[in-house]
MOPAC internal coordinates of N, CA, C and O (Angstrom, degrees):
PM7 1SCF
backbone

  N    0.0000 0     0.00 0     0.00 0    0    0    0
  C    1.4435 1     0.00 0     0.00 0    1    0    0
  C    1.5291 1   108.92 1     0.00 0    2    1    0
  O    1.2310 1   124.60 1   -23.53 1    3    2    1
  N    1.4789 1   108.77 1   156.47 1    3    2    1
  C    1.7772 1    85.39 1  -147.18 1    5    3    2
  C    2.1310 1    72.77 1  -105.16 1    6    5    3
  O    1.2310 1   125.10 1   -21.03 1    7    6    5
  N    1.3947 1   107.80 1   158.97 1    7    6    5
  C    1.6695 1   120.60 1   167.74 1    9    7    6
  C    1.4217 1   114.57 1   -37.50 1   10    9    7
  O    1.2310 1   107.75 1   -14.76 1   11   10    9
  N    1.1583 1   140.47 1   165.24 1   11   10    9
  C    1.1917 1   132.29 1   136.37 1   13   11   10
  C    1.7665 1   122.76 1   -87.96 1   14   13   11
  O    1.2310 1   123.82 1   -25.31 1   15   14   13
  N    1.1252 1   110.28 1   154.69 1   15   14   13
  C    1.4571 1   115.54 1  -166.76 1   17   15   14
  C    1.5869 1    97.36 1   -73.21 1   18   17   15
  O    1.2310 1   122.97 1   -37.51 1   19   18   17
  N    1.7945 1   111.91 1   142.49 1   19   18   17
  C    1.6919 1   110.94 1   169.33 1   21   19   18
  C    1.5934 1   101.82 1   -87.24 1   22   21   19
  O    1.2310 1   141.83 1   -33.20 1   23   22   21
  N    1.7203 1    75.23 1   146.80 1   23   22   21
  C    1.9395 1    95.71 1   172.63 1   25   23   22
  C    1.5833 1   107.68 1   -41.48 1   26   25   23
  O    1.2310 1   122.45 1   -41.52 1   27   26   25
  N    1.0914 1   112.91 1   138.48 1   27   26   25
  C    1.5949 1   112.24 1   164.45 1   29   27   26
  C    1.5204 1    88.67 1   -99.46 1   30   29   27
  O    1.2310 1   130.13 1   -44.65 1   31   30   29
  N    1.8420 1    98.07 1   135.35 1   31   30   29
  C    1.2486 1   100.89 1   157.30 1   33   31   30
  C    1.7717 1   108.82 1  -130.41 1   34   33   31
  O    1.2310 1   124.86 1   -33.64 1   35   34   33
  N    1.7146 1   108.28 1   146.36 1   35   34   33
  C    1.4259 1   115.49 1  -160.81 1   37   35   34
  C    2.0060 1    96.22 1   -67.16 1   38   37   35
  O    1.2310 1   118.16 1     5.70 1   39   38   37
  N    1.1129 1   121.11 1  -174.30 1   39   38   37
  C    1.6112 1   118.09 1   165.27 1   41   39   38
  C    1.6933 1    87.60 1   -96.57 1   42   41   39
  O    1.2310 1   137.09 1   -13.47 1   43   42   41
  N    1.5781 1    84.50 1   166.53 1   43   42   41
  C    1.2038 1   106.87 1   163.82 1   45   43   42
  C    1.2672 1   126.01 1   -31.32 1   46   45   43
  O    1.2310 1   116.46 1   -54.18 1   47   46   45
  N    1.4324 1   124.33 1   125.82 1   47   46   45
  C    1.6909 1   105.06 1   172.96 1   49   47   46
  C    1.6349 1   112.84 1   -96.17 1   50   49   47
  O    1.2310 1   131.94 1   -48.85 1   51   50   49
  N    1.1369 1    94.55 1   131.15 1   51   50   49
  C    1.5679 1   110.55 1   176.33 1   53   51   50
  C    1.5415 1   120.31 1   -73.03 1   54   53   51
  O    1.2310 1   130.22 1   144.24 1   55   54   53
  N    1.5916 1    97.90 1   -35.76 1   55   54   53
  C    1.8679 1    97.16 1  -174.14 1   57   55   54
  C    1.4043 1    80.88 1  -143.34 1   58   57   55
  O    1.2310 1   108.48 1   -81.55 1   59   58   57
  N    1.3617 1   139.14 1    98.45 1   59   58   57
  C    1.1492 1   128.90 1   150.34 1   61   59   58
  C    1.6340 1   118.30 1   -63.52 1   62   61   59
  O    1.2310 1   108.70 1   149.80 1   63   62   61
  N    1.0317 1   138.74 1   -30.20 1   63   62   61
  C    1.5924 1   118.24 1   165.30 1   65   63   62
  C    1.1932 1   135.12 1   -52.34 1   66   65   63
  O    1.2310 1   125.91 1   144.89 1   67   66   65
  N    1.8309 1   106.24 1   -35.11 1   67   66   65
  C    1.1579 1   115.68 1   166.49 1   69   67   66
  C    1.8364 1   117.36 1   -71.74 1   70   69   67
  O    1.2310 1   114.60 1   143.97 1   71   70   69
  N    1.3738 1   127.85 1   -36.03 1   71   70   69
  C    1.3272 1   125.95 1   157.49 1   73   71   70
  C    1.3002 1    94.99 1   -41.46 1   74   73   71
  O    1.2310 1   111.67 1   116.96 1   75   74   73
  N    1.4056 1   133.30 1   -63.04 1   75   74   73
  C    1.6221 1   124.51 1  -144.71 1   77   75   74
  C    1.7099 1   110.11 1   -71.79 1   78   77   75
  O    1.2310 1   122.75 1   153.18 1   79   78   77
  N    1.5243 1   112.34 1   -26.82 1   79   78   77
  C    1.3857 1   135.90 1   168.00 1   81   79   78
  C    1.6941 1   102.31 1   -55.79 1   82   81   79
  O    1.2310 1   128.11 1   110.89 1   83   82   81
  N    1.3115 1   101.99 1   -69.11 1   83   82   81
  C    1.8194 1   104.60 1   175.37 1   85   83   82
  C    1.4330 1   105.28 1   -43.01 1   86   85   83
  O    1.2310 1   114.11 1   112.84 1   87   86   85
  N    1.1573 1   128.75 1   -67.16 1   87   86   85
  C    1.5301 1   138.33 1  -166.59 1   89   87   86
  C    1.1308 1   106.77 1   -30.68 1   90   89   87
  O    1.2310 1   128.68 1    99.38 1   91   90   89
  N    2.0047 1   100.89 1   -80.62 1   91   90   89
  C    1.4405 1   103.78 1  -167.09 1   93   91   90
  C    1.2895 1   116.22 1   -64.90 1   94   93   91
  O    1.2310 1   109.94 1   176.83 1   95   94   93
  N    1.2414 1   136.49 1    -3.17 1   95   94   93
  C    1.6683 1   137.31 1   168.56 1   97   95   94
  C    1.6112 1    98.58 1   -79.42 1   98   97   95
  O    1.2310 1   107.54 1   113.07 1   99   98   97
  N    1.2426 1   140.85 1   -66.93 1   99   98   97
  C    1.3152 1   127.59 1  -167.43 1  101   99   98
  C    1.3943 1   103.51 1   -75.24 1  102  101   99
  O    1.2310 1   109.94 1   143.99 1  103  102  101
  N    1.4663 1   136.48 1   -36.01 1  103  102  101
  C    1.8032 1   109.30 1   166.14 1  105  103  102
  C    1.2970 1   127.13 1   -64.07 1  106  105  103
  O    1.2310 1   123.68 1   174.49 1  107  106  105
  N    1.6503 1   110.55 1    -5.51 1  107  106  105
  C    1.4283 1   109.81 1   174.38 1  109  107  106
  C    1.7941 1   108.34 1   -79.29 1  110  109  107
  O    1.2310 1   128.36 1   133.31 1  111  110  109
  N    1.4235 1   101.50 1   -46.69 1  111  110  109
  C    1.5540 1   101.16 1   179.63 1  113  111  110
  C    1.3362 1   101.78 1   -65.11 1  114  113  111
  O    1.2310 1   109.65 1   150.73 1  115  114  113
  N    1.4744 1   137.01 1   -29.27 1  115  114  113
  C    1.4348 1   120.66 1  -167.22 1  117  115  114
  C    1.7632 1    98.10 1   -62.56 1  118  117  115
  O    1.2310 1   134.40 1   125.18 1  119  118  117
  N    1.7130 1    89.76 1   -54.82 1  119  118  117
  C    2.0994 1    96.86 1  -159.93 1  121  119  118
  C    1.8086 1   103.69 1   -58.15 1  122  121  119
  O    1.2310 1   120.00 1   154.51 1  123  122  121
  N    1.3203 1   117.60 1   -25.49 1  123  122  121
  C    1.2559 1   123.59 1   153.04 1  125  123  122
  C    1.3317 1   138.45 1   -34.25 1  126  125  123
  O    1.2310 1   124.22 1   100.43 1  127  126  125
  N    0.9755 1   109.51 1   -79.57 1  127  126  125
  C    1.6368 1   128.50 1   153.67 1  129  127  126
  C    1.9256 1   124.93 1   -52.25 1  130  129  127
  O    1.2310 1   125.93 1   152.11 1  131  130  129
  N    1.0210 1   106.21 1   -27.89 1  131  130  129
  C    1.3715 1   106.86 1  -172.73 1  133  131  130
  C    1.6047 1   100.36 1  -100.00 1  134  133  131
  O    1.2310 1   103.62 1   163.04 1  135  134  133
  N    1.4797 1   147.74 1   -16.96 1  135  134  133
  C    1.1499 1   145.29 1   168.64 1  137  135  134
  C    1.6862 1    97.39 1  -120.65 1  138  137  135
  O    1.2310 1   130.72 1    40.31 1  139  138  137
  N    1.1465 1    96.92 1  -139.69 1  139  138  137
  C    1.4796 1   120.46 1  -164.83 1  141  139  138
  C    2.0647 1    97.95 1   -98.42 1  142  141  139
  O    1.2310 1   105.08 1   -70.86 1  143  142  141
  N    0.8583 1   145.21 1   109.14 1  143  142  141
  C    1.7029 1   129.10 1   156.10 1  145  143  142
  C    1.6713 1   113.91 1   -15.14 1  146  145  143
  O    1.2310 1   120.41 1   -95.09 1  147  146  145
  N    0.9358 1   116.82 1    84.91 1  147  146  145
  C    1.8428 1   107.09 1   164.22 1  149  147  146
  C    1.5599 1    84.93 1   -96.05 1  150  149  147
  O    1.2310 1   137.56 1     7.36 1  151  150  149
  N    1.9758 1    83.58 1  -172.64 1  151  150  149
  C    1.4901 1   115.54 1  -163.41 1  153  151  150
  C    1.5649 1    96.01 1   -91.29 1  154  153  151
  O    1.2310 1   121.32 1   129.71 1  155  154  153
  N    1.1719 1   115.07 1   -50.29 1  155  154  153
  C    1.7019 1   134.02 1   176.57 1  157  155  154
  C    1.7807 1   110.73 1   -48.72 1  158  157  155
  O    1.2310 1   125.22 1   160.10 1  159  158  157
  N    1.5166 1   107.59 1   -19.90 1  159  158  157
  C    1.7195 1    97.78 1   166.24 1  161  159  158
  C    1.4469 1   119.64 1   -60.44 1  162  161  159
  O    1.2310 1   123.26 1   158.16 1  163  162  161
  N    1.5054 1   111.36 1   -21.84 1  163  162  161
  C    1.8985 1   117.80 1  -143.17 1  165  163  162
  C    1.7936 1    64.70 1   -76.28 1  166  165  163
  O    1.2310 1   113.01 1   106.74 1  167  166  165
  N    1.0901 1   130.80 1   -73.26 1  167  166  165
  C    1.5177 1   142.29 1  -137.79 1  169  167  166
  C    1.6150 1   107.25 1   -70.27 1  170  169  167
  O    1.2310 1   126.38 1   141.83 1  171  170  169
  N    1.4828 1   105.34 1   -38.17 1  171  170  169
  C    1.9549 1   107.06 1   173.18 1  173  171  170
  C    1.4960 1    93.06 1   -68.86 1  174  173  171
  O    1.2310 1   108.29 1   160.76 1  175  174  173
  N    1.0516 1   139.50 1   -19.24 1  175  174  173
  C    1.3020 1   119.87 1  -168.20 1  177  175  174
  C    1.8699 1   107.76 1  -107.01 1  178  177  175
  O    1.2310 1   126.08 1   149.47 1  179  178  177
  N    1.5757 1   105.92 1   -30.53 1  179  178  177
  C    1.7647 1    91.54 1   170.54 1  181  179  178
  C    1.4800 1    97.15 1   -67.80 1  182  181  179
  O    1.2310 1   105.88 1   148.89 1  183  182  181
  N    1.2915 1   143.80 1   -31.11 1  183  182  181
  C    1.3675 1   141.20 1  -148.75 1  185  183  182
  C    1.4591 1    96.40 1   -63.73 1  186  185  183
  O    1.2310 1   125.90 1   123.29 1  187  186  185
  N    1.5372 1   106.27 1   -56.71 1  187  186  185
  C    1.8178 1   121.00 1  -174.65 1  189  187  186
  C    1.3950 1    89.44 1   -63.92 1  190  189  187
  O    1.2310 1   111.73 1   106.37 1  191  190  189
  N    1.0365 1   133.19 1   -73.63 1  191  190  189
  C    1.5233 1   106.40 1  -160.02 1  193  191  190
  C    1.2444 1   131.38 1   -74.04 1  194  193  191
  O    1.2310 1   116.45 1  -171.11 1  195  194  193
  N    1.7763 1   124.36 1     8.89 1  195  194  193
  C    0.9407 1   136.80 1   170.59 1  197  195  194
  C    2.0634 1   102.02 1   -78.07 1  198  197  195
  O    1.2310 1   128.45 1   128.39 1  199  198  197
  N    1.2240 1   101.32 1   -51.61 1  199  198  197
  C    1.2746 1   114.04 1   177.04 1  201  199  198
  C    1.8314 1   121.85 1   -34.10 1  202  201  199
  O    1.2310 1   134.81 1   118.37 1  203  202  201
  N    1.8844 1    88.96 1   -61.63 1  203  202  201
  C    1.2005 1    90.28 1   178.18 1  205  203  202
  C    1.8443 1   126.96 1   -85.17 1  206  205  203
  O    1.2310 1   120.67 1   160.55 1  207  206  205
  N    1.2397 1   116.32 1   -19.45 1  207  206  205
  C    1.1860 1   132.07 1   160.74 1  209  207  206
  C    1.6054 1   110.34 1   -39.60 1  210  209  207
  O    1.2310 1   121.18 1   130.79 1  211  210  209
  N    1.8321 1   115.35 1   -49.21 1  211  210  209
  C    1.2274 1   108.91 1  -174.42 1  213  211  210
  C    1.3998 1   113.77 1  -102.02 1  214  213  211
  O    1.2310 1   113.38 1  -173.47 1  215  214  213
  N    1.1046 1   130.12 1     6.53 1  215  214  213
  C    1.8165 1   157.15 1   121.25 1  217  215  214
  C    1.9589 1    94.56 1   -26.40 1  218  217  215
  O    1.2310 1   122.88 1    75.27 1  219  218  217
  N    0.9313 1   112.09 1  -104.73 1  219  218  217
  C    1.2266 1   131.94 1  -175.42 1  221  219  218
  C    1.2651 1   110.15 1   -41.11 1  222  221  219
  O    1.2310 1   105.55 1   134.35 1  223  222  221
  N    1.2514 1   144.38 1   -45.65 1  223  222  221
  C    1.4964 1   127.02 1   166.82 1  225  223  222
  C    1.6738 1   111.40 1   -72.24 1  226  225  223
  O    1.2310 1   118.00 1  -175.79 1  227  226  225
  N    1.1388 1   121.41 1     4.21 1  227  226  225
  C    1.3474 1   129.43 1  -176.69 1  229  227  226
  C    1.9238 1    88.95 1   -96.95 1  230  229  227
  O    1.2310 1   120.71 1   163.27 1  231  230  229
  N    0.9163 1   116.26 1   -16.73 1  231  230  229
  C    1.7539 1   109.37 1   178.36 1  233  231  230
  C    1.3802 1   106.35 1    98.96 1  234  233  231
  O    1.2310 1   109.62 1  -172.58 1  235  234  233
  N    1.3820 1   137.08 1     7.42 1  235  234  233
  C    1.2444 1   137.46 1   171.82 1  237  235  234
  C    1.7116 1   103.32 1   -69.75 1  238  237  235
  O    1.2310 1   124.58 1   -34.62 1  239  238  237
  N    1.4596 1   108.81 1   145.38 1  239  238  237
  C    1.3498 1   123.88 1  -160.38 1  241  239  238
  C    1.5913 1   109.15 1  -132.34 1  242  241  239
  O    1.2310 1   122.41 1   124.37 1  243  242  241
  N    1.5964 1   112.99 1   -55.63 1  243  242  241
  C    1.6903 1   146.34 1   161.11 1  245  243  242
  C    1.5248 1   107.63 1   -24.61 1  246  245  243
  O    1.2310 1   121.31 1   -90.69 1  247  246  245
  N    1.1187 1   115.10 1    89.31 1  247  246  245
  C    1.6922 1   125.01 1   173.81 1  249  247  246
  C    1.8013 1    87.60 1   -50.35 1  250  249  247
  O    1.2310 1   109.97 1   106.56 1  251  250  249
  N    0.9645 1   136.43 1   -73.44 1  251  250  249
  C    1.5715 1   135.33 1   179.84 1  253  251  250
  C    1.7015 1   110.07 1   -12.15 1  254  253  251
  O    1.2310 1   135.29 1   119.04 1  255  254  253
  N    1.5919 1    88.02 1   -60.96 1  255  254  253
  C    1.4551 1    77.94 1  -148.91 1  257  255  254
  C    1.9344 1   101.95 1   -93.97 1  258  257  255
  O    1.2310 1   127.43 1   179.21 1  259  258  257
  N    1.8485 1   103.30 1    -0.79 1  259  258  257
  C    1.9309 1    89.72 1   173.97 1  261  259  258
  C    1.6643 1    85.85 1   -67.47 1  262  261  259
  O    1.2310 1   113.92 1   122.78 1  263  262  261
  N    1.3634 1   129.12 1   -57.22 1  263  262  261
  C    1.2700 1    96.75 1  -161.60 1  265  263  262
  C    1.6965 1   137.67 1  -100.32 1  266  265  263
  O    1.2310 1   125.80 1  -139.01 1  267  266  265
  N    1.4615 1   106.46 1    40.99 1  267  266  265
  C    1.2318 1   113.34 1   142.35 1  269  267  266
  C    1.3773 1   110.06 1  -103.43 1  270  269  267
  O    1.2310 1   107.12 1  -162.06 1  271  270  269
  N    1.3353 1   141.60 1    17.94 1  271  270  269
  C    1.4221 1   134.92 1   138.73 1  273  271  270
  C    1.6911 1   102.83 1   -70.00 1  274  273  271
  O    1.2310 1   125.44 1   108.16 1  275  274  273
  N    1.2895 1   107.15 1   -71.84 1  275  274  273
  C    1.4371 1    93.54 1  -167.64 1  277  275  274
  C    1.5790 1   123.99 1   -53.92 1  278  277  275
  O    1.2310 1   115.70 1   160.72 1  279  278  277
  N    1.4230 1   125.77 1   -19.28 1  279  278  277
  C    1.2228 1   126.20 1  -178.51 1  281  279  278
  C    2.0266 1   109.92 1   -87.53 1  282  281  279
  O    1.2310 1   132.34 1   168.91 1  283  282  281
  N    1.4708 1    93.77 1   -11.09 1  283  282  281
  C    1.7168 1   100.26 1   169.46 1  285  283  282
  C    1.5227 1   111.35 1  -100.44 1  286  285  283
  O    1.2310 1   113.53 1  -177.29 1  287  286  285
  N    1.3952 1   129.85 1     2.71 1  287  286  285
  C    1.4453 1   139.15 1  -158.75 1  289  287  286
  C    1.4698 1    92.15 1  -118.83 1  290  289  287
  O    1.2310 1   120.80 1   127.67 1  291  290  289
  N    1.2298 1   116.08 1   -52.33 1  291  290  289
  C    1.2995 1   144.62 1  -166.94 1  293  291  290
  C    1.6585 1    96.42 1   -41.46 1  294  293  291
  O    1.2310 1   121.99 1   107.67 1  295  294  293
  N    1.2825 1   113.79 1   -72.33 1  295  294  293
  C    1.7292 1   141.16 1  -154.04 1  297  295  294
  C    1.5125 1    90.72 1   -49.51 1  298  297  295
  O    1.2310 1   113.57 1   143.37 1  299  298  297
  N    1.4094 1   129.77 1   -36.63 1  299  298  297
  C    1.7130 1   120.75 1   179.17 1  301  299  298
  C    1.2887 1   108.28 1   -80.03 1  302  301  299
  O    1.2310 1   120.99 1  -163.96 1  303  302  301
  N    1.2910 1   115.71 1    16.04 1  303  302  301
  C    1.6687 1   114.29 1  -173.29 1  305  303  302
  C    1.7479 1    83.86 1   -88.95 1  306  305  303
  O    1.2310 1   115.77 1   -17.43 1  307  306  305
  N    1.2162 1   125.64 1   162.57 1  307  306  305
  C    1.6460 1   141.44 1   170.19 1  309  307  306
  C    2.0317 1    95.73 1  -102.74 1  310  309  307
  O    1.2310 1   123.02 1   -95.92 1  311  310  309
  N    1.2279 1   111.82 1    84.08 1  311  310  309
  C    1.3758 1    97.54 1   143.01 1  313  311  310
  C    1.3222 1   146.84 1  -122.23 1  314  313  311
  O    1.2310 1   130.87 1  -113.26 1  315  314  313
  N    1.4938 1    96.63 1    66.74 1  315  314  313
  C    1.0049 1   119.56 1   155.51 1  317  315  314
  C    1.7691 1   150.69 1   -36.43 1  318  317  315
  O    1.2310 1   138.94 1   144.65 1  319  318  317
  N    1.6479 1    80.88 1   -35.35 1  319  318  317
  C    1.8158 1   105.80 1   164.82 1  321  319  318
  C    1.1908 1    99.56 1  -115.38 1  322  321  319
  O    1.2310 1   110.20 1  -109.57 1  323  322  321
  N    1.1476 1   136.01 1    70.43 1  323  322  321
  C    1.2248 1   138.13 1   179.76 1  325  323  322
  C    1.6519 1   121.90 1  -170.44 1  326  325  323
  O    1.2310 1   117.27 1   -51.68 1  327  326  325
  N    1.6864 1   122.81 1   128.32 1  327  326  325
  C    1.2326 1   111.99 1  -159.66 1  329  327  326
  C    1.8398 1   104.87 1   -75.14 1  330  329  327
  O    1.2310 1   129.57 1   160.11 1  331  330  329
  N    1.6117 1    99.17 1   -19.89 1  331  330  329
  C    1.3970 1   105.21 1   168.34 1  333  331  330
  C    1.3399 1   136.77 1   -86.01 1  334  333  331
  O    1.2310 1   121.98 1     2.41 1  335  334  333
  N    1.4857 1   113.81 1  -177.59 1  335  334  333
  C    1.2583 1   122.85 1  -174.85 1  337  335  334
  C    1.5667 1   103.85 1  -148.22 1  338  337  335
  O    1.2310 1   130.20 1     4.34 1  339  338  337
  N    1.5425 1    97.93 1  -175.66 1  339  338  337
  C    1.4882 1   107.58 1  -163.04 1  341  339  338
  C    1.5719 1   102.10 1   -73.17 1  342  341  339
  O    1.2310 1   115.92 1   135.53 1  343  342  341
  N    1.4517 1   125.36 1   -44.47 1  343  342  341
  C    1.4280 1   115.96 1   177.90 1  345  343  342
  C    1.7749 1   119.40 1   -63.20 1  346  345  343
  O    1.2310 1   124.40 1   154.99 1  347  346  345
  N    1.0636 1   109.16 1   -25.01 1  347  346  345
  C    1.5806 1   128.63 1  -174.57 1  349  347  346
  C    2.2758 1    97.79 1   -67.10 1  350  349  347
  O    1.2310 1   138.69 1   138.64 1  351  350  349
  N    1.7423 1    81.38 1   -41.36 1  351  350  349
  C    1.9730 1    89.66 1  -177.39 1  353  351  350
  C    1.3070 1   101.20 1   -58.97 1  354  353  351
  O    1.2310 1   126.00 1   114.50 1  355  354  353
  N    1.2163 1   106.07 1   -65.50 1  355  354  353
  C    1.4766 1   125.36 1  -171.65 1  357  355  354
  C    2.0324 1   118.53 1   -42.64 1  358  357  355
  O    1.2310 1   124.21 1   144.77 1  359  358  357
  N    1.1123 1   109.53 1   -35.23 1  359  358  357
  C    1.5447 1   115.85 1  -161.43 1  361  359  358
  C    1.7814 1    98.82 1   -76.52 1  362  361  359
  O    1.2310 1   138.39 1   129.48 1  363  362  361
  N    1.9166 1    81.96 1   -50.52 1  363  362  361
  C    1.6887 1    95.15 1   177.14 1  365  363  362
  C    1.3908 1   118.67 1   -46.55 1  366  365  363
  O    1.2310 1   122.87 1   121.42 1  367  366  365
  N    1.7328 1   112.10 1   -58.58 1  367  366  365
  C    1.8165 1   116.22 1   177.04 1  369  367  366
  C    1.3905 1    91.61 1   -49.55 1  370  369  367
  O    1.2310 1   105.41 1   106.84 1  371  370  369
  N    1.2433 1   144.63 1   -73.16 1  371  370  369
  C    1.5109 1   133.16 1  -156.77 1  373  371  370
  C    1.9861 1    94.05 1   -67.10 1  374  373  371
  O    1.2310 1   102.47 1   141.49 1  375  374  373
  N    0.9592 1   149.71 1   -38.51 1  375  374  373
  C    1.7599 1   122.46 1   173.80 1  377  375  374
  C    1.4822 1   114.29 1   -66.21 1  378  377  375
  O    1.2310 1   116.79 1   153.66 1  379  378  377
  N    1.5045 1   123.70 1   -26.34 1  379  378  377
  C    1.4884 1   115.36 1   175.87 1  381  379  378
  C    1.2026 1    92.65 1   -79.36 1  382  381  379
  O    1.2310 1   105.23 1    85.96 1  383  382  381
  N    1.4740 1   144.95 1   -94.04 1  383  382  381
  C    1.3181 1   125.85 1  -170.73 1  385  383  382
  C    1.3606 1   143.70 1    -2.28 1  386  385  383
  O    1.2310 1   129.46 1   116.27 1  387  386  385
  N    1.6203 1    99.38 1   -63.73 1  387  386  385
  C    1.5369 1   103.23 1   161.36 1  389  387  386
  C    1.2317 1   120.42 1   -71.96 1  390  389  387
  O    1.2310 1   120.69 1   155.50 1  391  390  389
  N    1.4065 1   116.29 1   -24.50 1  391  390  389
  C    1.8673 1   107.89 1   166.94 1  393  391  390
  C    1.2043 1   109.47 1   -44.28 1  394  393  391
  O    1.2310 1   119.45 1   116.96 1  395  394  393
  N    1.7738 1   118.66 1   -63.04 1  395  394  393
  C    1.1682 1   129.17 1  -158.29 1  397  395  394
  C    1.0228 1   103.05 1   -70.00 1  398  397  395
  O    1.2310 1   103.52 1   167.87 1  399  398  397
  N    1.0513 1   147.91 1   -12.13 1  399  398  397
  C    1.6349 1   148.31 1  -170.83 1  401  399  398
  C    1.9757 1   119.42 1  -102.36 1  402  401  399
  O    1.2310 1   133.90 1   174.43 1  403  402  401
  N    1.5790 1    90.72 1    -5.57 1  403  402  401
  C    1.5378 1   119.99 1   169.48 1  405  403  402
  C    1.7127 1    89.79 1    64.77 1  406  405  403
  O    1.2310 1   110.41 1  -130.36 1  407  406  405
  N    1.6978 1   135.63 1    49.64 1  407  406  405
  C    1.0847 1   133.87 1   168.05 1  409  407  406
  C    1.9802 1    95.57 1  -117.77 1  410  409  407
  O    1.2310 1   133.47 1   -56.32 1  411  410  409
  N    1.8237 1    91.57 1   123.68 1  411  410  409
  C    1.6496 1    88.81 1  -167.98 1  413  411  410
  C    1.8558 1    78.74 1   -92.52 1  414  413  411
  O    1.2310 1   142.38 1   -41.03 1  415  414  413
  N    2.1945 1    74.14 1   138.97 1  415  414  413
  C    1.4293 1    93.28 1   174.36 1  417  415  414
  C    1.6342 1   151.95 1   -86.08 1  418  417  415
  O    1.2310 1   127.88 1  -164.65 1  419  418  417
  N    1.5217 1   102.43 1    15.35 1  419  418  417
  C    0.7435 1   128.84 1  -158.96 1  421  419  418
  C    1.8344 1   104.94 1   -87.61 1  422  421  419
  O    1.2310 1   128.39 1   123.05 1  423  422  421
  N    1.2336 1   101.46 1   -56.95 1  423  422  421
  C    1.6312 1   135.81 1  -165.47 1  425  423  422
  C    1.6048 1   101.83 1   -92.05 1  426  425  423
  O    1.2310 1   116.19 1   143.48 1  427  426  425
  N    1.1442 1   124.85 1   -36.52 1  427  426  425
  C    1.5528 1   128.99 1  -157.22 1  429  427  426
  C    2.0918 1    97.56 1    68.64 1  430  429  427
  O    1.2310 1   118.64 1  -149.70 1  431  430  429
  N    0.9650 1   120.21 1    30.30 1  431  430  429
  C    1.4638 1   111.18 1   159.84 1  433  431  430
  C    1.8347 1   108.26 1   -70.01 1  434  433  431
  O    1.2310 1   120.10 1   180.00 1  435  434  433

């Protein structure tokens, strides 16, 4: 029976605005790069990092559970003009994170 994977938990955040500053700049270049540039990325992406910014000064740590906030926060977002969605937001905040955290995401190494 194969292990189950351990919780990743982020460190402490020291400046969460500035995380939320990082965020919404690299999910904008991600949703950028991975479809077409619309206008509606600038806003899916302050939305996520508004989300998790106020996640994180709340003392949340649990890669799990910021993004089942953002993928339950997410769903009142309208993307409608948009090739994405709230689980699509969500997967991405957890691959930049663990990028940035030099944990490859593939494996949980």
């Amino acid at each position: 029976m194969a292990e189950p994977l351990e919780a990743i938990t982020l460190p402490p955040s020291q400046n969460p605005l500035q995380e939320g500053e990082w965020l919404q700049d690299v999910l904008l270049k991600w949703l950028d790069a991975e479809f077409l540039p619309e206008q509606v990325n600038q806003q899916i992406a302050q939305r996520a990092a508004q989300i998790f910014v106020r996640q994180r000064m709340e003392g949340e740590n649990d890669l799990g559970s910021l993004v089942l906030a953002i993928v339950t926060e997410m769903q009142a977002f309208d993307f409608s003009k948009s090739f994405y969605g709230e689980f699509a937001i969500a997967n991405a905040v957890s691959d930049l994170l663990l990028e940035s955290l030099g944990i490859d995401r593939c494996c949980g190494q």
